[in-house]
N, C-alpha and C positions, 0 to 999 in steps of 0.2 A: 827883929832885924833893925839894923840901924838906918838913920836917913844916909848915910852915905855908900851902905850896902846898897840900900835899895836903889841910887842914884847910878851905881853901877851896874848894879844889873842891867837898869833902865838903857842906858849907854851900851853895855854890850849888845842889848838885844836889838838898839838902833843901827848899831855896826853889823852886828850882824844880816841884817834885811837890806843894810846899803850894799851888802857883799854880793847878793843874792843878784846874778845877772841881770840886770836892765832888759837883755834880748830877749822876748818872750818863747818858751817853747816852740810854738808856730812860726817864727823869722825861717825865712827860707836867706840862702848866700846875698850876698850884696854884688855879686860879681860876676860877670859871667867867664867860664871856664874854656881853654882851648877844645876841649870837644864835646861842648854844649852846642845846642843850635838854637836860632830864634825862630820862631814860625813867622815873623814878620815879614824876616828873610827868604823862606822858603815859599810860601806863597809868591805866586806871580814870577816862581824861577822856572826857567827853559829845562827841558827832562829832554835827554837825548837815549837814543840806543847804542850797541855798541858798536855801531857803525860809524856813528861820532854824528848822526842825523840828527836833527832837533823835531822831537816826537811830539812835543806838546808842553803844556808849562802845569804846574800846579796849582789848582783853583781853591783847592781847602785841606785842612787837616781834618779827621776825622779822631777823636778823644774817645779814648772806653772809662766807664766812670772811674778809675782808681786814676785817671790823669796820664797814662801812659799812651803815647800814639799807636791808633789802630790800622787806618789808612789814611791814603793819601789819594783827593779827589785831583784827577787829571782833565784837564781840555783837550782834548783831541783833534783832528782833523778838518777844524776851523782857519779860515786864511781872514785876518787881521779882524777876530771876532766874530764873525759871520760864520753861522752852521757849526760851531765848535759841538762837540761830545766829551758830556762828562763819565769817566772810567772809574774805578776804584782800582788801586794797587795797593796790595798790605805794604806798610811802611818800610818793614823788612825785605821787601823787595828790589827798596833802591840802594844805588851803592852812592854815597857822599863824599867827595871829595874836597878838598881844601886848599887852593893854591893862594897863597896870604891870605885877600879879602875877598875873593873870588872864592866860589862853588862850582863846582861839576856834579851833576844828578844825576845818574845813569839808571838805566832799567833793561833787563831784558826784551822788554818787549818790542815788539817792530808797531809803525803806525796802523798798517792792516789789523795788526792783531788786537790791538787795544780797538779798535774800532769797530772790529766785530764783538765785542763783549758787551753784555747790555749796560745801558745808560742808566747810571747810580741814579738813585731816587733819593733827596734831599728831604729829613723827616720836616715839616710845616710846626711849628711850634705856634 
């Protein structure tokens, strides 16, 4: 093989590795998507019933190991933090809505009733 073969090779196979995406397998979007949500967001938002009441707000998200949302830990029946009660609602339970930058959380449920459901227990790590 010649020097100048071999210099091309050498050269294709550079080109060829600069070709090779910079973005690693694992990059998740750069962007977020109209109907993506943030939990940053959602946490600490007002959850109403469909009576248009304001039932409680959301205290945590709860994650199943593959990353997907399981539930969703509620406050309940607390007036401005004092005595509140933590609920669990599976995440599927709320309906989201989206008016521009504004949310609306809805739930079936009424305050009585999430109030009577036992107080979720938060594992201690």
């Amino acid at each position: 093989m010649t020097r100048l073969s071999i210099r091309m090779l050498a050269a294709a196979a550079l080109l060829g590795a600069a070709s090779v995406s910079a973005v690693p397998a694992f990059a998740a979007d750069n962007m977020q998507t109209a109907d993506e949500l943030r939990t940053s967001v959602l946490v600490g938002s007002k959850v109403y019933n469909t009576a248009n009441e304001n039932i409680g707000s959301i205290e945590d998200i709860i994650l199943k190991p593959d990353g997907s949302m399981d539930e969703v830990v509620l406050s309940v029946g607390g007036f401005l933090g004092m005595g509140d009660k933590y609920v669990a609602v599976p995440f599927s339970d709320l309906k989201i809505t989206r008016d521009g930058t504004s949310l609306k959380i809805v739930t079936n449920g009424t305050k009585e009733s999430l109030k009577a459901q036992p107080a979720y227990q938060f594992f201690k790590s």
